[in-house]
Backbone bond lengths (Angstrom), bond angles and torsions (degrees), N, CA, C in turn:
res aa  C-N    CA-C-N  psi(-1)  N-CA   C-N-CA  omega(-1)  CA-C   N-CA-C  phi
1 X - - - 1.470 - - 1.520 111.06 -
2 X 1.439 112.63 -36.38 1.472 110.06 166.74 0.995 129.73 -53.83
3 X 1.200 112.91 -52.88 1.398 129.92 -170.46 2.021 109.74 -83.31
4 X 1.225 109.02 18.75 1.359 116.02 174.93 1.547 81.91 -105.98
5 X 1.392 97.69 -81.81 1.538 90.62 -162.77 1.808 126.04 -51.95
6 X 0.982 112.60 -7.83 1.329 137.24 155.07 1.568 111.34 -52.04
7 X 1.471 113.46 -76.09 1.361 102.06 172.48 1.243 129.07 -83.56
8 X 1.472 132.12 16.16 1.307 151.41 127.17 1.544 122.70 -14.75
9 X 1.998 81.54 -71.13 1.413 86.55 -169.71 1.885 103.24 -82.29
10 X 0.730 114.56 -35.09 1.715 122.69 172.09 1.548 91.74 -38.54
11 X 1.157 130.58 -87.92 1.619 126.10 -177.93 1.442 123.60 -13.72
12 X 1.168 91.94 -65.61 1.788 124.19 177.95 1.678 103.05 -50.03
13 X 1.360 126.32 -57.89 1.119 138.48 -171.28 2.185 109.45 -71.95
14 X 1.218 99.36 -33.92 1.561 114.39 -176.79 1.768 99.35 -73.68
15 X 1.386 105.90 -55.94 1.595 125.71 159.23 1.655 119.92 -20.26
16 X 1.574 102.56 -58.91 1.593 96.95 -169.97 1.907 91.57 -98.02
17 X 1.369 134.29 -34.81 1.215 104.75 145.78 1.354 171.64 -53.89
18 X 1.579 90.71 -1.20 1.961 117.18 145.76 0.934 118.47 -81.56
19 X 1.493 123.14 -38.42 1.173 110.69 -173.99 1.719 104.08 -97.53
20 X 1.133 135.88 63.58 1.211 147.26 155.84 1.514 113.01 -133.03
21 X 1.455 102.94 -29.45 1.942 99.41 179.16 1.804 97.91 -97.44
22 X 0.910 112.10 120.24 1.390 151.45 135.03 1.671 126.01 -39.30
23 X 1.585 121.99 76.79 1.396 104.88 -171.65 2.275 96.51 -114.71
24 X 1.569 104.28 162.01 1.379 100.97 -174.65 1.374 103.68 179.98
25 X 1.250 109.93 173.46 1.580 148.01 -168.64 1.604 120.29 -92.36
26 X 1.093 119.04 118.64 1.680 95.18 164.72 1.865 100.70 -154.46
27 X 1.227 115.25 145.11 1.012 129.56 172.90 1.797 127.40 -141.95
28 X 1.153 113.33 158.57 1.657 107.43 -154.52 1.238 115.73 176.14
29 X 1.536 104.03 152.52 1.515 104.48 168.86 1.526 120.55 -86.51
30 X 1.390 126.26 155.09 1.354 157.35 170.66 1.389 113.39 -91.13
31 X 1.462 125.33 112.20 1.435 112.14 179.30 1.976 88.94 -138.01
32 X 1.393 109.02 86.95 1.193 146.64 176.92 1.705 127.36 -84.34
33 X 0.894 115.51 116.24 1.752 125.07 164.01 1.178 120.62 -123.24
34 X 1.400 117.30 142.23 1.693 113.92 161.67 1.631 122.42 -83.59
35 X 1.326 135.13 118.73 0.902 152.46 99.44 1.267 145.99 48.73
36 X 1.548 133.19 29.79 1.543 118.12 -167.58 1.507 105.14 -178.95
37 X 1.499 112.79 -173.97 1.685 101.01 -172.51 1.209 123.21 -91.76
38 X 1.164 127.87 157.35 1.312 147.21 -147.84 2.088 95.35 -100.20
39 X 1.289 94.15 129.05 1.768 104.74 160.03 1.529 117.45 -46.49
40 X 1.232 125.13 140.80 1.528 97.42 178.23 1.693 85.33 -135.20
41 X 1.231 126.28 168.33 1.381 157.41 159.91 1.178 122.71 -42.93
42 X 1.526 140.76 -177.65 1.384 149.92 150.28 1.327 103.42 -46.68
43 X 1.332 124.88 -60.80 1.194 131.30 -137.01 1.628 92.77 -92.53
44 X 1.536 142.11 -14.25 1.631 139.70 -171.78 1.623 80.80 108.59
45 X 1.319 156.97 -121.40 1.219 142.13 -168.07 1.395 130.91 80.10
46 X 1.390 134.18 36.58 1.420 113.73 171.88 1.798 117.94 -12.51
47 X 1.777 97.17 122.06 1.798 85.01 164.83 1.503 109.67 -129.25
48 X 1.210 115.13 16.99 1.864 139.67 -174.53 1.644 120.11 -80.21
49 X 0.618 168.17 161.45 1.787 169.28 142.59 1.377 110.77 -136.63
50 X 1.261 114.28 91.66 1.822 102.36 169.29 1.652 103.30 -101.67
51 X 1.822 103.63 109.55 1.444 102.34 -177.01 1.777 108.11 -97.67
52 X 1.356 95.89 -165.38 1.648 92.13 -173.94 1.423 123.28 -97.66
53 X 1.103 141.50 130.16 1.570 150.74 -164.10 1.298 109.15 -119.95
54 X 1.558 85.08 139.14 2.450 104.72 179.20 1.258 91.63 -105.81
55 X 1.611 91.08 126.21 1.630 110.22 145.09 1.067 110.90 -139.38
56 X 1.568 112.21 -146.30 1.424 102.60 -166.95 1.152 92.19 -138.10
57 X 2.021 124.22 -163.56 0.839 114.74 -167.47 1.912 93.92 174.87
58 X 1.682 107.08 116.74 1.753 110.03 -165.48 2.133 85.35 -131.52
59 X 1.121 97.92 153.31 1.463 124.62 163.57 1.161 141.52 176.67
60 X 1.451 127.11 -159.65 1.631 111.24 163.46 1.526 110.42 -123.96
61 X 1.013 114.64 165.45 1.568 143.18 168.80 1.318 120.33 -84.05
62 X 1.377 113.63 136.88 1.582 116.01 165.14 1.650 111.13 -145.32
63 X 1.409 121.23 124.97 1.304 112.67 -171.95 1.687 115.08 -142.88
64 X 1.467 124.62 118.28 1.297 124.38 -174.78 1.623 95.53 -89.67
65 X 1.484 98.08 121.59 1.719 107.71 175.30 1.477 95.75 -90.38
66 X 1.826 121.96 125.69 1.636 118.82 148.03 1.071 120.23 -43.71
67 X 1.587 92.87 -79.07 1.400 112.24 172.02 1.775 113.40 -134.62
68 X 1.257 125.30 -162.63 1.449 132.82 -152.30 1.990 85.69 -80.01
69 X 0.890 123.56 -17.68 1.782 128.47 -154.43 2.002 88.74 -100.99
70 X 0.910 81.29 -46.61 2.662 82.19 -156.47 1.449 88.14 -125.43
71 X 1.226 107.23 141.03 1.506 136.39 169.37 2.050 109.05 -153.97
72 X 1.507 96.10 160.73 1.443 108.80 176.38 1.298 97.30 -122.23
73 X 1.595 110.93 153.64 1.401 128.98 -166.88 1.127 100.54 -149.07
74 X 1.467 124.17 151.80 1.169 152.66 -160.14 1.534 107.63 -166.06
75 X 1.817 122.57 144.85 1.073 119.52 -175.21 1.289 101.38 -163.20
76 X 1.432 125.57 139.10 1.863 140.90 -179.49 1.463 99.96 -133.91
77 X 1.716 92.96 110.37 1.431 141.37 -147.77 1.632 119.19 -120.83
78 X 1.666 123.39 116.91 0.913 93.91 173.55 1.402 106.80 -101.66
79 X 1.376 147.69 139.83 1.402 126.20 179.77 1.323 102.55 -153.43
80 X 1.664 102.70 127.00 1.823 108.03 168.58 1.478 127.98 -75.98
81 X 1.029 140.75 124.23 1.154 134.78 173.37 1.569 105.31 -114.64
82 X 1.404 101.64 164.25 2.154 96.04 167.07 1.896 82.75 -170.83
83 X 1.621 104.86 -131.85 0.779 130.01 -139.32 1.651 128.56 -170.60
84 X 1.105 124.01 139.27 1.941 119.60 177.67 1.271 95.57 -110.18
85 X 1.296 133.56 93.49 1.351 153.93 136.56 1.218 132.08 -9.11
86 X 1.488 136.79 91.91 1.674 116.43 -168.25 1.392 105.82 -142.04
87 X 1.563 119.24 109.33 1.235 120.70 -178.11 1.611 91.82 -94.85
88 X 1.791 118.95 165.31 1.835 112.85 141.59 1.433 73.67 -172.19
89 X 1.490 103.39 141.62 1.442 141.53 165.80 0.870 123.33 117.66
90 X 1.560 122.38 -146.18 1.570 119.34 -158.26 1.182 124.70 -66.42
91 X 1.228 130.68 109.70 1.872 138.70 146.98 0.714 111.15 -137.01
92 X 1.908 106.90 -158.27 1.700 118.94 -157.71 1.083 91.93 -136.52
93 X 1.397 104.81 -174.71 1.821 129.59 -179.92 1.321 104.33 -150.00
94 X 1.318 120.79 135.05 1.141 139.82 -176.96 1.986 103.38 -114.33
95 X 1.195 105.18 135.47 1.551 99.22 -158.84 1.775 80.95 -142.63
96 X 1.465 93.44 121.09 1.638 104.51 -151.32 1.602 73.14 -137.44
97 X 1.477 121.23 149.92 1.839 149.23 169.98 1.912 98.73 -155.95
98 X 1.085 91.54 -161.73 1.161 107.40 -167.88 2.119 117.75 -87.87
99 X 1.850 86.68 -27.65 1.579 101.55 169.26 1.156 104.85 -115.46
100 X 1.439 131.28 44.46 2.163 113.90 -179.19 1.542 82.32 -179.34
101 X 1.850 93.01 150.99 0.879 100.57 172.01 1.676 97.82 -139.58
102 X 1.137 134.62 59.25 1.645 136.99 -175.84 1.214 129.53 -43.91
103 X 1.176 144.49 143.61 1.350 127.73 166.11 1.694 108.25 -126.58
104 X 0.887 123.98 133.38 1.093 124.85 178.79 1.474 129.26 -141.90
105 X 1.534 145.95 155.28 1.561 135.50 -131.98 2.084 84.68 -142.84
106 X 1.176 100.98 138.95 1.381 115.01 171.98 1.322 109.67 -174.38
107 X 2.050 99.09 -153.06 1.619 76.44 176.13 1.922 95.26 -138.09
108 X 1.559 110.38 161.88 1.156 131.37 -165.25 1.184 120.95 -107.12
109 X 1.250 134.43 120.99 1.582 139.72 165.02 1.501 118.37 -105.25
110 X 1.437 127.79 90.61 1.102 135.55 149.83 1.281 117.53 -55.44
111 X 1.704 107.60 141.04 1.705 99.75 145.30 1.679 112.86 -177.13
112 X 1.244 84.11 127.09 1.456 95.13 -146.35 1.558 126.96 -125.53
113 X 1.168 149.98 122.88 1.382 138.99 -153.57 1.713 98.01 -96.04
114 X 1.182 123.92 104.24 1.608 117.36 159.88 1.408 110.36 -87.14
115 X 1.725 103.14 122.61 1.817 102.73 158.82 1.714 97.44 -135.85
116 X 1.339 93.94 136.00 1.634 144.60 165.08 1.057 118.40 -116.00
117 X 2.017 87.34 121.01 1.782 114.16 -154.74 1.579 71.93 -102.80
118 X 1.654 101.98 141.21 1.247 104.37 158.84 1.928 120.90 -138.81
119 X 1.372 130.81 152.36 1.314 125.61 169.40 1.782 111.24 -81.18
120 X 1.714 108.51 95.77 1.435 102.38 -171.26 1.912 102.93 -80.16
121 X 1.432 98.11 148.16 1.730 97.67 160.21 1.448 102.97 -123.07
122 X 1.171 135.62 85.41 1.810 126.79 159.26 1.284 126.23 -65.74
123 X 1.117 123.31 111.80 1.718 130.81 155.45 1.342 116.18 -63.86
124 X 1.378 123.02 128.24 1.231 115.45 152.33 1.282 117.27 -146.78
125 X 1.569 119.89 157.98 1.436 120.28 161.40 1.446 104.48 -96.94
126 X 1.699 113.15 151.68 1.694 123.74 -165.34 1.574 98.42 -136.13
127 X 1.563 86.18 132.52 1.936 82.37 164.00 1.883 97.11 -128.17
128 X 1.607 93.39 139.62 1.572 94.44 -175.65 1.694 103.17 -111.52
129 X 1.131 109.37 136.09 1.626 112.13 164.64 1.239 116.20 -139.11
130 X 1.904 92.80 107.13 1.803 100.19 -168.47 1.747 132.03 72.20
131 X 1.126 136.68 -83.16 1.401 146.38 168.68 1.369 110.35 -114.70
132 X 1.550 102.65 -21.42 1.727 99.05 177.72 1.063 139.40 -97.88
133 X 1.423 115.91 143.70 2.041 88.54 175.78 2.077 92.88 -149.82
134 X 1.291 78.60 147.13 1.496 90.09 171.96 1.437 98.66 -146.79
135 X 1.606 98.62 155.67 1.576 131.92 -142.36 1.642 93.33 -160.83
136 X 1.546 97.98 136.83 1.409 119.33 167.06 1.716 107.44 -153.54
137 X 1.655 107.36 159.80 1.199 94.85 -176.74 1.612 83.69 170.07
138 X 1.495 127.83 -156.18 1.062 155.01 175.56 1.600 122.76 -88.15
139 X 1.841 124.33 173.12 1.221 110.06 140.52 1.407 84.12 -152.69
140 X 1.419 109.99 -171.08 1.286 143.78 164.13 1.112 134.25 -124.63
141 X 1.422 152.38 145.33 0.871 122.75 -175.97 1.950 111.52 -160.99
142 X 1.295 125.65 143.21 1.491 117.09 -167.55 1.302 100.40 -129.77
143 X 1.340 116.56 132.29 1.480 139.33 -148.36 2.235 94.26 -83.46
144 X 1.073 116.04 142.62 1.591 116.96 -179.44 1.528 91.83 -131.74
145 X 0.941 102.28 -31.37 2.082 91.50 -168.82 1.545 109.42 -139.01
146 X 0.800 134.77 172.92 1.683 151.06 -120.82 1.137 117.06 178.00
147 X 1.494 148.12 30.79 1.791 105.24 165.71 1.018 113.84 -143.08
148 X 1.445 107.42 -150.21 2.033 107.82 -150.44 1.444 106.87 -158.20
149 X 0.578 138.19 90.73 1.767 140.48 137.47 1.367 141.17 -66.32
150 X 1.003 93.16 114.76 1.967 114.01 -178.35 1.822 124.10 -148.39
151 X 1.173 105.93 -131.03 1.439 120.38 -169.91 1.800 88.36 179.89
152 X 1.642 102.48 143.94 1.455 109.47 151.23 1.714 107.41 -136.64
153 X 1.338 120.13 141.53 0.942 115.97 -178.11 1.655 112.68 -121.35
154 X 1.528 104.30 132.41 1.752 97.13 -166.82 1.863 98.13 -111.03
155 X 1.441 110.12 147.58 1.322 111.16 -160.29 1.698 97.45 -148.92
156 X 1.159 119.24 130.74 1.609 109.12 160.16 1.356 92.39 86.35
157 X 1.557 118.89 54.59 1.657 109.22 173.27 1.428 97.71 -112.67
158 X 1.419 108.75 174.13 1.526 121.44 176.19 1.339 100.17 -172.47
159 X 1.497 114.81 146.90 1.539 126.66 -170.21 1.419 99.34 -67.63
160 X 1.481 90.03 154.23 1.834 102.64 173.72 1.682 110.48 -77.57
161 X 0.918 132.05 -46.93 1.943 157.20 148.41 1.538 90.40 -26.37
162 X 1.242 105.17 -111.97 1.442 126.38 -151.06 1.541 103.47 -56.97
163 X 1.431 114.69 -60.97 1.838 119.11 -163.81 1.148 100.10 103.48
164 X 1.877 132.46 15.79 1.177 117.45 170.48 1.443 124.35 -80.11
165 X 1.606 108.32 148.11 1.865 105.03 177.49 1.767 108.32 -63.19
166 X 1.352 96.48 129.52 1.321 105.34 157.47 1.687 136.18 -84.62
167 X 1.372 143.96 145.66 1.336 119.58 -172.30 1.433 93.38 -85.10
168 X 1.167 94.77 159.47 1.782 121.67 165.99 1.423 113.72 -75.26
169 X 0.923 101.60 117.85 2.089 126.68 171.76 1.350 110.11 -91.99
170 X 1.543 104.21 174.30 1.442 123.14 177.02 1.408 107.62 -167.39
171 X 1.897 91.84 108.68 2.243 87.04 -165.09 1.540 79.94 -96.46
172 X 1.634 108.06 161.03 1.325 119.22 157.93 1.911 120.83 -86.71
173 X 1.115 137.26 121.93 0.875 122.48 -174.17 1.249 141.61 -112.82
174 X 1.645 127.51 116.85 1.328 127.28 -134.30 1.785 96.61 -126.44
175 X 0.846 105.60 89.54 1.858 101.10 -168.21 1.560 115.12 -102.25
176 X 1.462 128.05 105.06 1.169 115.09 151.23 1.755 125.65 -74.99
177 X 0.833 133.41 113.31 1.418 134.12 -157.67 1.617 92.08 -81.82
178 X 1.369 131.51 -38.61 1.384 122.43 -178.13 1.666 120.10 -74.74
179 X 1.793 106.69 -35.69 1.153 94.80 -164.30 2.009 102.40 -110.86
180 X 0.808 124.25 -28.36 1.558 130.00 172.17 1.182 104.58 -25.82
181 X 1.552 114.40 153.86 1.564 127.67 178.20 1.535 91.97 -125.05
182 X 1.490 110.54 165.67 1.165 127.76 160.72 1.943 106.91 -60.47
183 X 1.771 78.11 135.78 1.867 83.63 -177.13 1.307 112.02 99.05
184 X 1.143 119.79 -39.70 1.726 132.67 -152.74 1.721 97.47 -61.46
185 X 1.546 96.44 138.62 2.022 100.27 177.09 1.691 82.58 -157.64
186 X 0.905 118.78 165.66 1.764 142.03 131.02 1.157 103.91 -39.59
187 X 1.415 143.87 97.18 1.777 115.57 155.43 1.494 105.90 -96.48
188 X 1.518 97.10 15.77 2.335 77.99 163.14 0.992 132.24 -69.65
189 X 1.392 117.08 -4.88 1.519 143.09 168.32 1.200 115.61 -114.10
190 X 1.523 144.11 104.24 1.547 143.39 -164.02 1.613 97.24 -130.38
191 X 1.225 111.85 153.75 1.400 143.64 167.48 1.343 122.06 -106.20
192 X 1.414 135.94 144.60 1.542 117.15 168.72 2.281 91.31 -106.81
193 X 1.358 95.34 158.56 1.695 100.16 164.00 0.992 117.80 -147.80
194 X 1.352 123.55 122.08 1.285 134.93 166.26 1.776 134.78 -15.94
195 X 1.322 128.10 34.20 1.496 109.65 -166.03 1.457 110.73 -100.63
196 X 1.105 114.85 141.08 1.545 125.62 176.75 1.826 110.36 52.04
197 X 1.181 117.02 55.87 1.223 120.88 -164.18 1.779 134.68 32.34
198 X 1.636 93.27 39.76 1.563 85.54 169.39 1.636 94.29 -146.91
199 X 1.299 128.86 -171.01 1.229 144.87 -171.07 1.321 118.65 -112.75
200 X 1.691 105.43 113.71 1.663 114.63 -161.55 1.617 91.56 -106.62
201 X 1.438 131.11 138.42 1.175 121.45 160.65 1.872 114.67 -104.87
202 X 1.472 86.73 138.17 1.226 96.76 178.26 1.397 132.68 -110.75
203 X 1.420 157.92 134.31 1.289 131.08 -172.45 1.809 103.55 -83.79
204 X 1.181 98.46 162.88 1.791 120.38 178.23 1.247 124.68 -42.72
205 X 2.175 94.13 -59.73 1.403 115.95 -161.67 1.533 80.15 -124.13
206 X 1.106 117.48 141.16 1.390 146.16 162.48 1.789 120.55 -129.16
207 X 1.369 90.76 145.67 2.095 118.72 -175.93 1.448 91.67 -69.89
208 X 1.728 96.78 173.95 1.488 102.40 -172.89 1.566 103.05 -84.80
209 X 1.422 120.79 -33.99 1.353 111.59 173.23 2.010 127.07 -76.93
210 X 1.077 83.73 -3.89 2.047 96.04 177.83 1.531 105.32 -14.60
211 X 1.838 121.26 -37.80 1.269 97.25 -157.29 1.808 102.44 -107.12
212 X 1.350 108.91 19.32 1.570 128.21 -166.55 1.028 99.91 -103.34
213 X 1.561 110.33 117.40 1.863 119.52 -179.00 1.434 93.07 -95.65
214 X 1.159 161.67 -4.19 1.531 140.85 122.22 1.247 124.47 -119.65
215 X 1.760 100.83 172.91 1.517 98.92 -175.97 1.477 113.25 -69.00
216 X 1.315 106.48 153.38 1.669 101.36 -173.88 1.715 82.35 -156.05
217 X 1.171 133.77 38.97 1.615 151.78 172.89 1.464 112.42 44.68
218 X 1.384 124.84 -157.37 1.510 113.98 179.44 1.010 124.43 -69.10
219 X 1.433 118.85 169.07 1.495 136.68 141.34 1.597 129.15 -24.99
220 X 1.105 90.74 -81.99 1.705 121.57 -165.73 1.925 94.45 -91.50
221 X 1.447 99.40 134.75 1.552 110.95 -179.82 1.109 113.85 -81.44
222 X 1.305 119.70 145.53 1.654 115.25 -170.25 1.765 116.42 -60.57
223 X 1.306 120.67 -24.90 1.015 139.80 -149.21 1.665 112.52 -126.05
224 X 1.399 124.92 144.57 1.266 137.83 177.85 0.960 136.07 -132.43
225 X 1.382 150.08 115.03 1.775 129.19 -150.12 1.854 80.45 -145.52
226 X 1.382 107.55 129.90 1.887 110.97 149.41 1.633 104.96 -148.73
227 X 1.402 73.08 -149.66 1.787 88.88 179.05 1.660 101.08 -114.42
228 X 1.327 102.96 -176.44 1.544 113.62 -168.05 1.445 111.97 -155.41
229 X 1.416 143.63 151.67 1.428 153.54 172.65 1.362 106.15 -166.66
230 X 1.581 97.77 131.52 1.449 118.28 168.88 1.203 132.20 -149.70
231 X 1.197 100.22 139.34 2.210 96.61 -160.65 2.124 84.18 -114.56
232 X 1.627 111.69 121.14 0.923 111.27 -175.01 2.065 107.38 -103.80
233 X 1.292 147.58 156.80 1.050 135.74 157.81 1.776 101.44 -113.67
234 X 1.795 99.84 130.52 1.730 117.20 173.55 1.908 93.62 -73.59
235 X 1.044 86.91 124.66 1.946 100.55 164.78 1.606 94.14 -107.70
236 X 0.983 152.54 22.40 1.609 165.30 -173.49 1.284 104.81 159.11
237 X 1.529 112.78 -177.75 1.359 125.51 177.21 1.656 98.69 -85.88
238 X 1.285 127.61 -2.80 1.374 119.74 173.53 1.472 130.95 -117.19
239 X 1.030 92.91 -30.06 1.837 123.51 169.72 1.145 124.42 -76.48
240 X 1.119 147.88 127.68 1.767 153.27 -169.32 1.340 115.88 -154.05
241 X 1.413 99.70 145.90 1.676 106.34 160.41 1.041 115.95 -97.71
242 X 1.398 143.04 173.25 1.666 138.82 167.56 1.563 94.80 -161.29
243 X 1.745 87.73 145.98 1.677 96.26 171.19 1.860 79.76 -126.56
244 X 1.711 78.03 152.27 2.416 85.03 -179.38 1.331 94.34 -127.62
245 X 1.135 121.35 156.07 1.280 124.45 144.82 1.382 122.05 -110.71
246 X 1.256 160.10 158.02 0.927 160.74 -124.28 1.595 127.57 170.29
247 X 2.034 135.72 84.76 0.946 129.30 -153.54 1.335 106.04 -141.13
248 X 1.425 94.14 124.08 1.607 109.36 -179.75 1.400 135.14 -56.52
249 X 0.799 113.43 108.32 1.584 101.83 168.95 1.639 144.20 -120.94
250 X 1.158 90.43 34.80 1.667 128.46 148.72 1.473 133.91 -100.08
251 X 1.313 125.20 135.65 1.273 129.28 -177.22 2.018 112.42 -63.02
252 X 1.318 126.77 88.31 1.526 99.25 -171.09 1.573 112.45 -87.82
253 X 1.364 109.11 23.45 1.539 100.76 163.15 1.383 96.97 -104.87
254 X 1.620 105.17 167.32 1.588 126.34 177.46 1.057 87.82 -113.29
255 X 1.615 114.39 132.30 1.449 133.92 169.49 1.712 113.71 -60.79
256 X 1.235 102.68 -25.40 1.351 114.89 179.59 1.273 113.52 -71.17
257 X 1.394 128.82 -20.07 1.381 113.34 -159.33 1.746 92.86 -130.25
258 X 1.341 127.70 -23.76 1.899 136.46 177.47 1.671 100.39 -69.24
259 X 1.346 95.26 93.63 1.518 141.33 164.70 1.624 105.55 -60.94
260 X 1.429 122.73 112.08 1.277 148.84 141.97 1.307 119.71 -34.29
261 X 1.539 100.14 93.10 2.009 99.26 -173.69 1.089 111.69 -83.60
262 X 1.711 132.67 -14.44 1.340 147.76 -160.67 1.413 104.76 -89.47
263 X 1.569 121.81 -70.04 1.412 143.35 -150.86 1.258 97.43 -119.98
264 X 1.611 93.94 175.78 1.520 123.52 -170.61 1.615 97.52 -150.34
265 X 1.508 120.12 152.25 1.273 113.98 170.99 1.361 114.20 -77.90
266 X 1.272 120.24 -171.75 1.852 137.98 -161.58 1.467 90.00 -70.01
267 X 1.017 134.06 -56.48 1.480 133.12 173.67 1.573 142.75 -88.18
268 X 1.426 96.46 11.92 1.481 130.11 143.42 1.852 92.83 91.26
269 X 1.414 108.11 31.24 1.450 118.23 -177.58 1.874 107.25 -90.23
270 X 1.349 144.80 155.53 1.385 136.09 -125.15 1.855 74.49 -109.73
271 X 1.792 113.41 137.37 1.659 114.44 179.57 1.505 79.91 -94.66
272 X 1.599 113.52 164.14 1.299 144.94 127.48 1.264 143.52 -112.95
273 X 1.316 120.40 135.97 1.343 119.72 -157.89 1.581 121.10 -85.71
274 X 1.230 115.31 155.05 1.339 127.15 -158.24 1.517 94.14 -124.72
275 X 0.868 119.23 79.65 1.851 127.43 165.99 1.591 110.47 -150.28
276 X 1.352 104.70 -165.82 1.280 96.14 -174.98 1.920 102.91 -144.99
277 X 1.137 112.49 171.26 1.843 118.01 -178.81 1.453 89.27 -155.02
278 X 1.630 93.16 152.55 1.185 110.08 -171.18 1.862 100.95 -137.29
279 X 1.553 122.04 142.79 1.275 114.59 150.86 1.466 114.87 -60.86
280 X 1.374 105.39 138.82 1.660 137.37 151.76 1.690 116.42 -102.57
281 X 0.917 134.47 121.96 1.815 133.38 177.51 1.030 108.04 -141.04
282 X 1.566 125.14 121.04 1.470 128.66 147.92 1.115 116.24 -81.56
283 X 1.370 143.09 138.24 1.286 138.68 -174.63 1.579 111.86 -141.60
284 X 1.344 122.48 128.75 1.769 129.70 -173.38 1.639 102.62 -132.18
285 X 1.001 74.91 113.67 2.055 99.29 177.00 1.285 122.26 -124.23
286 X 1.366 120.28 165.75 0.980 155.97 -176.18 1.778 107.89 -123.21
287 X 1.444 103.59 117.55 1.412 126.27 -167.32 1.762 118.43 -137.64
288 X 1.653 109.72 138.82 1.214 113.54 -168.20 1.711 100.45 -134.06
289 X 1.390 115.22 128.53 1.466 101.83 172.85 1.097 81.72 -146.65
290 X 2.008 115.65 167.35 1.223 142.62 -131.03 1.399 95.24 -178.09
């Protein structure tokens, strides 16, 4: 008889501790940009564009309900974010072989798609009333993937030395931001270019560090920390929409490695920049919990 009512109450007790954890689905788009100031020119000049980029974005849900009103949420996320990339104006080119090392000043057109895969974790606390619920809180987040695709095209160069015209190129650009070394290109595909009357070869497709005479490690920081808000609508008691916002507040470039497209130092040695960028993400999903 004990041991009935014993596992009675055990049931009963297992009972209202299911129905307090909250497990689910959510998947969605990412409509993401990076964040921060723009290079500028001789003249003051913005020459920067960080536009907005789609990806996507799948994981799961975990949520302890108090009661029917406040709950906490938690979620392990995979979601890409990046960026539409747009350099144009003043820099140089450095036109480096095995006998030359050139430097030369013109002007540059980047443009380039960055996406960054990342493992998101968001915290939040939620208050629901009726169909609605909104949630704010934190996330975190640790960077898995890295890269970049574009073209830059350099036009209107001339040596720093001589004042000779340089020809106009067009590299293809294939960037792993995690795994590239300084130097790194494709040369199964080579170009010759005209500088200072002799013949520089260049490869086609070039790494993100190509123009970095040492390692000085990645780009993009391993790591991501902001804030978060989301106003979700129940289409059922299981089904939801959500729009998030999502804002960084960590620097994810390394000062060490954000390469100066404009300038060169007094002794024509490679500058790096000392600022900072941050993720921005809007994100609209489709969500299932149970």
């Amino acid at each position: 008889m004990i041991r009935a009512i014993l596992f009675i109450v055990f049931l009963h007790a297992s009972h209202g501790l299911y129905a307090q954890f909250h497990f689910g689905f959510k998947t969605g788009l990412n409509f993401s940009q990076i964040d921060g100031p723009s290079e500028q020119d001789d003249a003051g000049k913005d020459l920067e564009d960080w536009n907005s980029s789609t990806g996507f974005l799948v994981g799961m849900s975990f949520a302890y309900q108090f009661n029917e009103y406040f709950s906490v949420r938690s979620e392990l996320m995979y979601s890409k974010k990046g960026t539409e990339y747009e350099f144009d104006g003043q820099s140089y080119r450095f036109f480096r072989d095995n006998q030359t090392n050139i430097l030369s000043y013109g002007q540059s057109r980047y443009s380039l798609r960055v996406s960054n895969a990342y493992i998101d974790l968001p915290v939040m606390a939620a208050g629901k009333w009726k169909r609605l619920e909104l949630a704010g809180g934190f996330y975190a987040a640790a960077l898995v993937q890295s890269i970049g695709e574009g073209s830059l095209t350099y036009t209107q160069g001339r040596t720093a030395v001589l004042n000779n015209p340089v020809d106009s190129i067009r590299y293809t650009l294939d960037y792993n931001y995690k795994k590239d070394g300084p130097g790194g290109a494709d040369f199964g595909e080579t170009f010759n270019v005209r500088v200072d009357n002799r013949d520089v070869t260049q490869p086609q497709t070039t790494g993100a560090y190509f123009d970095h005479t040492e390692d000085n490690g990645a780009l993009f920081a391993p790591f991501d920390f902001g804030l978060i808000g989301e106003l979700s609508f129940f289409l059922t008691e299981t089904l939801y929409l959500s729009g998030r916002v999502q804002y960084g507040l960590t620097d994810i470039t390394r000062n060490e490695a954000d390469l100066s497209k404009v300038r060169v130092a007094d002794d024509n040695s490679l500058l790096f920049r000392d600022d900072k960028h941050r993720n921005f993400t809007i994100q609209a999903c489709l969500g299932f919990s149970f």
